[in-house]
N, C-alpha and C positions, 0 to 999 in steps of 0.2 A: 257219387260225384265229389270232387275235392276240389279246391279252389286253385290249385294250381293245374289245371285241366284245360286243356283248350277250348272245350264244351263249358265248361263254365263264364270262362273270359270273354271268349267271341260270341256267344248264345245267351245263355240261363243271365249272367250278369245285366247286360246292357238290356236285354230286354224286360226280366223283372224291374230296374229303373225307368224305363221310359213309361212301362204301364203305372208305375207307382206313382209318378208327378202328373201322368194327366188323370186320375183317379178325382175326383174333386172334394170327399172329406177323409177326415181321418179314420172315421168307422170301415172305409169301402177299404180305404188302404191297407189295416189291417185284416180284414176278411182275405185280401189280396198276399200278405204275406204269409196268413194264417196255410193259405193254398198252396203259393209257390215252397214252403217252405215243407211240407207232407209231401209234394213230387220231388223237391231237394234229394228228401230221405228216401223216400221207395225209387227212385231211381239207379242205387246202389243197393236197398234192402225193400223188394215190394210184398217180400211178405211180412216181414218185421216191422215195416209200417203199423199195420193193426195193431200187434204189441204194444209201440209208445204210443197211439190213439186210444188202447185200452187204459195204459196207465194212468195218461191224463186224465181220464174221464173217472177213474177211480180215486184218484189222488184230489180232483174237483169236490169228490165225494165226501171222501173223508173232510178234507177243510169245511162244509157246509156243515159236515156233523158236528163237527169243533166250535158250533157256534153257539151249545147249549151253556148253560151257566152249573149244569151239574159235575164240580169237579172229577169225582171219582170215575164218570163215566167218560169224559174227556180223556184221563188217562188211558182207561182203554182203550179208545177210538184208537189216541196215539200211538199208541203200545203195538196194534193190531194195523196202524199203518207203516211203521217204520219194520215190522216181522214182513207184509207182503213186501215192500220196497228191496228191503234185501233179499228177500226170499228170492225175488225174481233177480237180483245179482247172482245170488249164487247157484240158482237151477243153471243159467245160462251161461255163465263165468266162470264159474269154478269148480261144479259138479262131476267135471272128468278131473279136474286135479284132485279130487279128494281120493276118488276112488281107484288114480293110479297111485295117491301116497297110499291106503290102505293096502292095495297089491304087493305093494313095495315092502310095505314094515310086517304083515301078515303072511305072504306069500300065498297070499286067495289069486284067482282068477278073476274077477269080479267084471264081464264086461262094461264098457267106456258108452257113457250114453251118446256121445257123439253129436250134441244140438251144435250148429253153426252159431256163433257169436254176432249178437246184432251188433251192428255201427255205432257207437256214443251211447252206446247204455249204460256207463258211467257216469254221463257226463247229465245225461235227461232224468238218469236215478235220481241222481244227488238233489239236481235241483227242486224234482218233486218232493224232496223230502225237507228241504230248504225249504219249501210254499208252505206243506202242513207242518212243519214244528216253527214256522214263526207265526202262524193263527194261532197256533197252541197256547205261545208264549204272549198271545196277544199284541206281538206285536206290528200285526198287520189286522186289519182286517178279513173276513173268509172272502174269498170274490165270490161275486153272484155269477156273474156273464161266466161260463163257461168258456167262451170262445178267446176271454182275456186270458184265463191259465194255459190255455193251447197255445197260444202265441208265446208265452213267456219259455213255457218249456221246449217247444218244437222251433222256436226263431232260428233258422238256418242258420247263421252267423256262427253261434257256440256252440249248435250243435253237433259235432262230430267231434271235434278236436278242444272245445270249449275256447276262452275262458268259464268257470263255473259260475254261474252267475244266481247270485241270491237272490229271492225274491223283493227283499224290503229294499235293496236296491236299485229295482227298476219297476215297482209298481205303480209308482207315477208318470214314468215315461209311457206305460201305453197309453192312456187315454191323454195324455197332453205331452205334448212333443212338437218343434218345430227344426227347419232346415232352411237353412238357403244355400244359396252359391258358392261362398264360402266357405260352409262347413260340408257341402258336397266334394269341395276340390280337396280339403283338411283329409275327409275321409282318403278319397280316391289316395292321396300321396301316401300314405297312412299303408293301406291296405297295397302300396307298389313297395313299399320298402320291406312289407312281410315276405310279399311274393320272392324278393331279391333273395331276402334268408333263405327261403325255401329252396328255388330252383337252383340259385347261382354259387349259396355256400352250402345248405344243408345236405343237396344232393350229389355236389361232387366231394365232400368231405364220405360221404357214407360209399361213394365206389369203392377206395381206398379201406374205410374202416371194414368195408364186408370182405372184402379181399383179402386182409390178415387175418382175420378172426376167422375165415374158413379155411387156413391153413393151416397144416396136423403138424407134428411132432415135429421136430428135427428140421422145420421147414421157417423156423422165425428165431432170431435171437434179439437181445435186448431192445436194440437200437427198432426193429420192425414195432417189437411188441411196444412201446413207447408210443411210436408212429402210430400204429393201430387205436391205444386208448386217447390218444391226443384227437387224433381224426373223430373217435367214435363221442368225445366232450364236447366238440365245438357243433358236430352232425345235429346231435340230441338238443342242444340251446338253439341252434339257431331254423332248427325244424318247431320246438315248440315255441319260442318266442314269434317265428314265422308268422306260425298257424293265428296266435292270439294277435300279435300288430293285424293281421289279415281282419279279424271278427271284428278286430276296433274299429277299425276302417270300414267297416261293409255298415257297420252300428253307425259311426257318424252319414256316410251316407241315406242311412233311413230316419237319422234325427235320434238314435239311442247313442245314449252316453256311458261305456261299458267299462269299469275299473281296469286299472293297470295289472298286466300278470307278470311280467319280470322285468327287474330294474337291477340290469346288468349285474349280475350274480358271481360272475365270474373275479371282481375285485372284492370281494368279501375277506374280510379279514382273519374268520372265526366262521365255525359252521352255523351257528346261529343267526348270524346272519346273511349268511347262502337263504337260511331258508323263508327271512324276509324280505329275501329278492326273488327267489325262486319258484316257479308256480304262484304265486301270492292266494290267487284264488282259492287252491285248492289248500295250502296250507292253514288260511283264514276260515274253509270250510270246517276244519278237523277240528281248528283253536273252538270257536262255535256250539258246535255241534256235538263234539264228542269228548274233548279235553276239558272244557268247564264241568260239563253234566258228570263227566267220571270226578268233579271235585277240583281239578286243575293243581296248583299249588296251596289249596288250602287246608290240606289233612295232613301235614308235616311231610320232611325229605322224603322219606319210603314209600308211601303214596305217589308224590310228585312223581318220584325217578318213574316207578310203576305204569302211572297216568302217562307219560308221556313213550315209556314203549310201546304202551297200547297203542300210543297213538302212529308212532312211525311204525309199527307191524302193518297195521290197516292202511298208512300209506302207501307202505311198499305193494301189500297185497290190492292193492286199488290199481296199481298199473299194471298188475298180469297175472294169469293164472298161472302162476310158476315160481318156487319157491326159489330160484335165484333173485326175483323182486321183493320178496321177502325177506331175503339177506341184506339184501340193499337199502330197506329201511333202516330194519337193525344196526347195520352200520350207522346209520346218523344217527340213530337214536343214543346208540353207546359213546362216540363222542360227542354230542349235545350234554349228556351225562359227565363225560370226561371236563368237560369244561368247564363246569360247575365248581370241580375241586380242583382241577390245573390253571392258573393266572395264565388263560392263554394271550387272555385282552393287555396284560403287560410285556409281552414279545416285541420287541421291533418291528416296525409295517414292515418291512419285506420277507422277514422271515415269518410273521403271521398270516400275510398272505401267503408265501410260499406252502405253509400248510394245510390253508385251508383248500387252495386247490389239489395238492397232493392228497387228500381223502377225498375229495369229489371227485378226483382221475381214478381214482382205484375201484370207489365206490360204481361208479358208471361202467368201469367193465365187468364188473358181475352182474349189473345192472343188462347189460349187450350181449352177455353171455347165455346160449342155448340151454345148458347147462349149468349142477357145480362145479364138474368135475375140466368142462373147458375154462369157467373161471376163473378156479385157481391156477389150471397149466397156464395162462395169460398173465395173473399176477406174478406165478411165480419167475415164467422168463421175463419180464418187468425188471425185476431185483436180481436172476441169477443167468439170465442166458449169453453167459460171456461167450459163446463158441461163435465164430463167426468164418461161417463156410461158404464156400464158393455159391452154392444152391442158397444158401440163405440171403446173400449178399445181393443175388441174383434177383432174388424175391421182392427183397425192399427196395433195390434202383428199377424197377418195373413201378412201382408205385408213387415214385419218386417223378412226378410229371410236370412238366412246365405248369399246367393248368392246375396241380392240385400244389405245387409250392406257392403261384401268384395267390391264390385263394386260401391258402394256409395264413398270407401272412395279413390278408385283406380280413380274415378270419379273428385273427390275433385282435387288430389293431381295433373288427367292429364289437369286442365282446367288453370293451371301456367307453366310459360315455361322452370318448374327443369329438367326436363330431357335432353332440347335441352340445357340447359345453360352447363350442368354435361357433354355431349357427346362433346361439345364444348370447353371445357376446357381441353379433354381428347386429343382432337385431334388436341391441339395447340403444347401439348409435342410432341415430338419424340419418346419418350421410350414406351407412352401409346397408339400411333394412330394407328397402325397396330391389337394391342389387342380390341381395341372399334370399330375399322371399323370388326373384327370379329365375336366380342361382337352383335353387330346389329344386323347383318345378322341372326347370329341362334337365334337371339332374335323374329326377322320379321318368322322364319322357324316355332318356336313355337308357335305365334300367328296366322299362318297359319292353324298350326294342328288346333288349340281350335277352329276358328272361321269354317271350315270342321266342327268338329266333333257338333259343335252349329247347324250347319244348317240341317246336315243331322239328329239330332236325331227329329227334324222336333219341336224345342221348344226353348222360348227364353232364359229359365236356361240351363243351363252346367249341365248336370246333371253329372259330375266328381266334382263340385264344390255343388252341392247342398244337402245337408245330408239328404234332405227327401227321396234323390233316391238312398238312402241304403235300403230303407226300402220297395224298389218294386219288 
């Protein structure tokens, strides 16, 4: 189940809220999320359920064991929970890519074990592993209540699509937490504006981008392939920004307060800071978790540089089993590196932004790409496909739709933060803040209607906004 789902919106939502407020304390409430939020998951995965029930209850485990005062044996604990944690990444995630790179570089036959990939077992890994290395580091407590770590790890909201959410970040909020009216309607506006991303931009941006990228040779020149990685930049931000404004929103709703995951990334001046806009969560994870403990910048340059390609290899390799996501970290990671010794921070703003989106454009289509070998054909008509033939031409004004240029530029204008700067400015006055706090609202009511009426006419144009569906 996704949150952009009709079954979710009209059903599983409104009714997991109404049970939730008339619930009378906070214990029942969360046994009640504890619940709806295992049918969330087995609903889409009902065997895989058991798996993140198993993990929780082993990761329980381990933090309980963590609560001895005998260092050396602590380390093991740890040692022997962060080998199962990945271990179960990569039986399930990556186990046929290894075994088609060895076919590849060996020329064995090796067959492909073929396990079905659970739903958000990146996202349920991580944070299990977030719960035992902050007991470790003491700097939480182990929980007793088993039922509090299930909630934490399994809470519908982050789990599929995340944000990642640490545990020292919200392990107060279970057991004391409050909501009212307010922060019910905070949430609900919250969670309409993700939706918007999702339905209204993410989805018809990605018709267009899957449409160029699944055309072969001879069939795209510069001007498409542009079009396509432009579609496929704006698809990918405002699908995962979506998802996460969604989990914020669904968390204010239940009285949880869940960090920001992207602060519009897209004006970043320098890759460096793309990537404290981007994902935050998961970038924060890695800083944490893997960048300190390898040392961080504290064993001189060669180290650092080192330290931190580990660390964009594992990012890349975190979003797919497929070493074009692999390339994709690398890429940042080699400019994050270039930066270091290029003054890129003393460029002009516009041509330093100009840059720094021109390597997150490039980067994201290898990033999109099935393959290497369609990546590079994509980069390279990018920069060389000056031929522009009748069938090509053909191609791109096919894609070229009233409904995907309105939402191209509707696209453009939401990946800068004029609106929250504009709603912001309104809400400092007095005369204007009662009109823009209602201003919102039927703004959030309207984008409610369009993204209903999106889903149900079962396609990703509007056909209210699209002129060909005068013509049916």
């Amino acid at each position: 189940m996704v949150f952009s789902s009709l079954t979710f919106l009209c059903i599983f939502l409104p009714v997991v809220l109404a049970l939730y407020y008339l619930l009378p304390t906070l214990r029942i409430r969360n046994v009640l999320l504890i619940a709806v939020s295992l049918l969330f998951y087995a609903y889409g995965e009902p065997v895989y359920v058991l798996l993140m029930i198993a993990s929780i209850i082993i990761n329980y485990i381990f933090g309980r064991l963590l609560g001895t005062e005998n260092k050396k044996k602590r380390q093991w604990i740890l040692a022997i929970a962060v080998v199962i944690n990945i271990g179960l990444l990569v039986v399930f995630k990556y186990l046929d890519m290894m075994v088609q790179t060895v076919n590849q570089l060996c020329g064995s036959e090796i067959p492909l074990v073929g396990l079905a990939l659970p739903i958000g077992i990146s996202f349920f890994t991580f944070q299990a592993l977030s719960y035992v290395i902050d007991v470790y580091r003491r700097e939480v407590e182990p929980q007793k209540n088993l039922w509090n770590v299930m909630l934490y790890i399994s809470f519908f909201p982050q789990l599929i699509a995340g944000p990642i959410v640490k545990y020292h970040d919200i392990q107060e909020q279970i057991d004391n937490r409050n909501t009212d009216v307010k922060e019910i309607a905070e949430g609900l506006r919250r969670f309409i504006i993700g939706l918007s991303k999702k339905v209204l931009i993410s989805n018809t941006m990605a018709v267009t981008a899957d449409a160029l990228f699944a055309a072969g040779a001879g069939e795209l020149n510069i001007l498409s392939a542009w079009i396509a990685a432009i579609a496929y930049m704006l698809q990918i931000y405002f699908d995962s920004s979506g998802y996460s404004d969604m989990a914020i929103g669904l968390g204010h709703m239940f009285g949880f307060r869940f960090l920001e995951n992207f602060r519009y990334p897209y004006i970043s001046a320098n890759i460096q800071e793309f990537w404290r806009r981007w994902h935050i969560s998961l970038s924060t994870w890695f800083k944490e978790y893997l960048y300190i403990p390898l040392g961080g910048n504290r064993k001189g340059k060669a180290r650092t540089c080192l330290n931190k390609m580990i660390v964009f290899f594992s990012t890349g390799l975190w979003h797919g089993a497929n070493w074009t996501f692999v390339l994709w970290g690398l890429w940042h990671g080699v400019f994050l590196l270039f930066e270091q010794v290029c003054p890129v921070k003393k460029l002009p703003k516009v041509l330093a932004h100009i840059y720094a989106l021109l390597v997150v454009c490039v980067g994201f289509v290898m990033f999109r790409a099935d393959t290497f070998g369609q990546g590079m054909f994509m980069i390279g008509t990018m920069f060389g496909g000056w031929e522009f033939s009748s069938l090509q031409m053909a191609i791109l004004w096919e894609q070229l739709t009233p409904i995907f240029l309105v939402t191209l530029v509707v696209a453009v204008f939401g990946s800068a933060p004029l609106i929250p700067k504009a709603a912001e400015a309104c809400l400092v006055r007095e005369n204007l803040r009662k009109p823009a706090t209602y201003f919102s609202y039927m703004a959030s009511f309207v984008l409610l209607i369009l993204c209903m009426l999106s889903l149900s006419s079962g396609t990703y144009n509007l056909f209210i906004l699209d002129f060909r569906g005068f013509a049916k």
